[in-house]
MDAnalysis code that builds the backbone (N, CA, C; Angstrom):
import MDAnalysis as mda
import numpy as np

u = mda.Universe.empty(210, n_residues=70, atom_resindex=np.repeat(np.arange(70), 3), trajectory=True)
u.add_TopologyAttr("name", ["N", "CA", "C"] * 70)
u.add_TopologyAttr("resid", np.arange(1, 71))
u.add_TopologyAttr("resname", ["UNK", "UNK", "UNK", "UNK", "UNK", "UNK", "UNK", "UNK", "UNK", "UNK", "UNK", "UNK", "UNK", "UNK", "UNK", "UNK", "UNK", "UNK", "UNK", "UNK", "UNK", "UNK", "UNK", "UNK", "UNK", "UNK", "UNK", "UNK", "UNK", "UNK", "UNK", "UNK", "UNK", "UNK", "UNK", "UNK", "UNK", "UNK", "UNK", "UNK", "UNK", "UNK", "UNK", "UNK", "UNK", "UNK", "UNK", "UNK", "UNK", "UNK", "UNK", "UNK", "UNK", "UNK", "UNK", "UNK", "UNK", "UNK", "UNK", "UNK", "UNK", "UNK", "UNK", "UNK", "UNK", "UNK", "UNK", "UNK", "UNK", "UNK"])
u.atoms.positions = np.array([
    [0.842, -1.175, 0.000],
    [0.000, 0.000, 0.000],
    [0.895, 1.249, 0.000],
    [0.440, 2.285, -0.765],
    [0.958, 3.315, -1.153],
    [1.073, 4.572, -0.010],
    [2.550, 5.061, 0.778],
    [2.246, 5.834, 2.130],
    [1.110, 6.988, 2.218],
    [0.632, 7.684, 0.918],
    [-0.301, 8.627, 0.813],
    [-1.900, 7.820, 1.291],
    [-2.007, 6.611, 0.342],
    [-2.928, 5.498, 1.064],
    [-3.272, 5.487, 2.230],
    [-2.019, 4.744, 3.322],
    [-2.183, 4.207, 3.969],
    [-2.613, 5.721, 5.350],
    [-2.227, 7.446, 4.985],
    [-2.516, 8.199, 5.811],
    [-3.925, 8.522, 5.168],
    [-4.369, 8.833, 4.789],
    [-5.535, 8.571, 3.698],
    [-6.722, 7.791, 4.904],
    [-6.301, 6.248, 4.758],
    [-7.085, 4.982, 5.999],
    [-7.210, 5.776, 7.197],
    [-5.928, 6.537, 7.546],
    [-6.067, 6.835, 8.895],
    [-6.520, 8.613, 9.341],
    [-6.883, 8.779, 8.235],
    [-7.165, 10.071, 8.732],
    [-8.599, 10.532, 8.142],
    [-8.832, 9.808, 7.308],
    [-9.965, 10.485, 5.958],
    [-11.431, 10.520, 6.506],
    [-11.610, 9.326, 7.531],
    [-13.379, 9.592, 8.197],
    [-12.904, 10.129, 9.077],
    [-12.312, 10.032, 9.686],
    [-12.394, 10.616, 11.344],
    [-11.745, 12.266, 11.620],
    [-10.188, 12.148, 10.957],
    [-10.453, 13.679, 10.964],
    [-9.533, 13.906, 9.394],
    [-10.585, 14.393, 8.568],
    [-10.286, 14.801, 6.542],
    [-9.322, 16.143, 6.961],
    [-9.308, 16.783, 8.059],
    [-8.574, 17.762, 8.277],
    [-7.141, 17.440, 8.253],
    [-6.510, 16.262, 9.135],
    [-5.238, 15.942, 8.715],
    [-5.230, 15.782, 7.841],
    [-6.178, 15.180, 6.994],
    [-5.697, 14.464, 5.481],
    [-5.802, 15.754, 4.622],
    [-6.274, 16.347, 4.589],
    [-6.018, 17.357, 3.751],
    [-4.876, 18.657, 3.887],
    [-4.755, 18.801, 4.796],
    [-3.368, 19.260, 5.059],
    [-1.560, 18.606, 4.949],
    [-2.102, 17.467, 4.796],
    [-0.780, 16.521, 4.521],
    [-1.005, 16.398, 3.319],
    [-1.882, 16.256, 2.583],
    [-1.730, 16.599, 0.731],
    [-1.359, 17.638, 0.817],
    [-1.895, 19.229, 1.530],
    [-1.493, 20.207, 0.805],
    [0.158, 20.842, 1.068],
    [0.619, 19.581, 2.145],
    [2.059, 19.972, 2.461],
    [2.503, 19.173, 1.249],
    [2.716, 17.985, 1.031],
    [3.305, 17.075, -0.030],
    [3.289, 18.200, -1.613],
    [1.872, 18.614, -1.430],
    [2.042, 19.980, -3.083],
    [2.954, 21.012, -2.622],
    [2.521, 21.792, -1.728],
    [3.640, 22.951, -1.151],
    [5.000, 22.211, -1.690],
    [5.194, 20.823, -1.109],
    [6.879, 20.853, -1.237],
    [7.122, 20.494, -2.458],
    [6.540, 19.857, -3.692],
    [6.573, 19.548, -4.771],
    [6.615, 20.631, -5.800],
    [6.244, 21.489, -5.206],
    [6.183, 23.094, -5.957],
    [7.098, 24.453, -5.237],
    [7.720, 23.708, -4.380],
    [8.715, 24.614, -3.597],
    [8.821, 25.435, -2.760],
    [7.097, 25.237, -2.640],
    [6.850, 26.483, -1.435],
    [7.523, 26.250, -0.093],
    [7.809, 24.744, 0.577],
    [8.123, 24.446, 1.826],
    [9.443, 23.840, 1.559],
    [10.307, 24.110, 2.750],
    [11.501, 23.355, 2.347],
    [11.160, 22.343, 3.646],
    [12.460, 21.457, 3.343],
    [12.353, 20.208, 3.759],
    [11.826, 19.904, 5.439],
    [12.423, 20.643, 6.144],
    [12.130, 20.869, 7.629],
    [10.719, 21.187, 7.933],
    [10.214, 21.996, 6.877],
    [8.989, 22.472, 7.411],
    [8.042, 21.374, 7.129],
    [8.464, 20.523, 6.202],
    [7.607, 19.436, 5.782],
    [7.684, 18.218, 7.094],
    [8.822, 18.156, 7.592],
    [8.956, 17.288, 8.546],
    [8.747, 17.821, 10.161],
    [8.469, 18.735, 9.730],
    [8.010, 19.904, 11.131],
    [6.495, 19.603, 11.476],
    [5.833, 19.538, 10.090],
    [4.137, 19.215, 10.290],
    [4.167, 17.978, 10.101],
    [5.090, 16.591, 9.194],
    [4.549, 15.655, 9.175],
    [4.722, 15.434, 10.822],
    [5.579, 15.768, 11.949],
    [5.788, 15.316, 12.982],
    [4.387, 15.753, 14.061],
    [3.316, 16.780, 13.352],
    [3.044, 17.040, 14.495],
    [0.973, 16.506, 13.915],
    [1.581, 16.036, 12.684],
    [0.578, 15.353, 11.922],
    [0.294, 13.677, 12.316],
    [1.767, 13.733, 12.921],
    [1.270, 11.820, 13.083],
    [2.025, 11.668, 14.626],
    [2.103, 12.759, 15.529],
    [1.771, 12.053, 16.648],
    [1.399, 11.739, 17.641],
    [0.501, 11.095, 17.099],
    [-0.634, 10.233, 17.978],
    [-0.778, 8.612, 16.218],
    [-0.091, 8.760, 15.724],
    [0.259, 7.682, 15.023],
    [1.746, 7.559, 14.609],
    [2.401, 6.618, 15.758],
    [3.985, 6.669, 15.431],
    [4.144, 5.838, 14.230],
    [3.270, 4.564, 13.686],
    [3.868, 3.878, 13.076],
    [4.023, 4.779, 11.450],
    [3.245, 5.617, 11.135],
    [2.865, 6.515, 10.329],
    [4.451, 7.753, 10.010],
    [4.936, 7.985, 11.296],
    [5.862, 8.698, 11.455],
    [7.060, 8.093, 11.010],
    [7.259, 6.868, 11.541],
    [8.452, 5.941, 11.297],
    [8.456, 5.633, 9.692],
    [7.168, 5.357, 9.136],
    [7.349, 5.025, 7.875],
    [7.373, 6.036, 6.842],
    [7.235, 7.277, 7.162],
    [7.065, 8.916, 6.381],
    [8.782, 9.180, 6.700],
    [9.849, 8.926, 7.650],
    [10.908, 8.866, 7.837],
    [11.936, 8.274, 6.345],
    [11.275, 6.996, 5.680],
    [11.825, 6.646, 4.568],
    [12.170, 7.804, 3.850],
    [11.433, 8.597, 3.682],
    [11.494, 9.471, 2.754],
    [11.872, 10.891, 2.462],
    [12.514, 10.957, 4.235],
    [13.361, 12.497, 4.880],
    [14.633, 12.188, 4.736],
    [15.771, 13.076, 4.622],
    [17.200, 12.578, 4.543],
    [17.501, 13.076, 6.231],
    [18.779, 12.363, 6.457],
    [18.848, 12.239, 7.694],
    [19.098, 13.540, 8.104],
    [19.307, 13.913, 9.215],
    [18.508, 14.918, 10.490],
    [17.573, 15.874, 9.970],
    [16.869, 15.239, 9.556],
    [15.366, 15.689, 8.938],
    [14.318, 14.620, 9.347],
    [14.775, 13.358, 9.937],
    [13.877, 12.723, 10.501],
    [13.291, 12.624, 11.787],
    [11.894, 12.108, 11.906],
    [10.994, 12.263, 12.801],
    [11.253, 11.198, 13.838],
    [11.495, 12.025, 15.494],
    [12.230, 11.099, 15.865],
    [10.912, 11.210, 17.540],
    [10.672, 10.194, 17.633],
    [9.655, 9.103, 18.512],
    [10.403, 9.662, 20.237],
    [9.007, 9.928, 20.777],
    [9.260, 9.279, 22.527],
    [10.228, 10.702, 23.162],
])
């Protein structure tokens, strides 16, 4: 399953508000508006209360840009 997917499952009935703000960060950074930190600034405060979500959005930060647990 695809990581946009799988936050998608976890956010889309219960609250569409994360989910739509984590698309509109993923466009921001695809179009340059956000640089990298700021993206990992909200994915961190987007998933936690879902670490496994955090750990696996980590694949895709270069290191000390990752989201770090506890």
């Amino acid at each position: 399953m695809s990581f946009v997917q799988m936050v998608k499952e976890a956010f889309k009935e219960r609250q569409p508000d994360k989910y739509g703000l984590f698309l509109r960060v993923m466009e921001d950074f695809r179009n340059q508006r956000l640089d990298i930190a700021e993206v990992a600034s909200t994915a961190k405060a987007l998933f936690q209360d879902n670490p496994d979500l955090a750990l696996r959005f980590n694949v895709f930060l270069p290191k000390g840009h990752q989201i770090q647990l506890g």
